[in-house]
N, C-alpha and C positions, 0 to 999 in steps of 0.2 A: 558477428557473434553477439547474441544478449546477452547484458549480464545478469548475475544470478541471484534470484528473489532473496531476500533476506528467510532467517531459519527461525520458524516462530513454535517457543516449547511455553510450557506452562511457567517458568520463570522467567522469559521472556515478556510474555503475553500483555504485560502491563505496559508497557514500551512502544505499542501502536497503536492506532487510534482510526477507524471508518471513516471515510471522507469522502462527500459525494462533489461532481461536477455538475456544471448547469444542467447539462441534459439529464441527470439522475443515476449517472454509474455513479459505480462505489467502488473504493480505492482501501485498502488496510495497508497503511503506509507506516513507517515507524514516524516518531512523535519529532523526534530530532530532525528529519528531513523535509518539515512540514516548513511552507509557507502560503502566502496565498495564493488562493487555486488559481485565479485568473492568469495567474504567473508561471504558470506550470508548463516546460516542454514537454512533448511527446516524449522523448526519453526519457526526462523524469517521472513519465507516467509508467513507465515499463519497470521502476524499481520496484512501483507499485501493484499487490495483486488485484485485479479486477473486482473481486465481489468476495463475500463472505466464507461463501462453501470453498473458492479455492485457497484461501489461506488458510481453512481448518484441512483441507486437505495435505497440508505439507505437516501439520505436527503427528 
């Protein structure tokens, strides 16, 4: 089962931050779960949305 994206609203919105990996994805991860990317499991990748349009999609 995965688990479930974080809920991003306009009072939120200040609380994530765009993060790309080497090969050029982008991540909108919240700011508190950040550390450095080389460091990053796949699962922790899944907390994260993929690119931009899908996190504007969930507000």
């Amino acid at each position: 089962m995965s688990e479930k994206k974080p809920e991003i609203t306009e009072s939120t919105a200040t609380q994530f931050v765009i993060v790309r990996d080497k090969s050029g994805r982008e991540f909108v991860c919240r700011i508190t779960d950040l550390k450095d990317p080389s460091e990053l499991s796949e699962e922790e990748k899944k907390k994260c949305f993929e690119n931009v349009e899908d996190a504007l999609k969930q507000t």
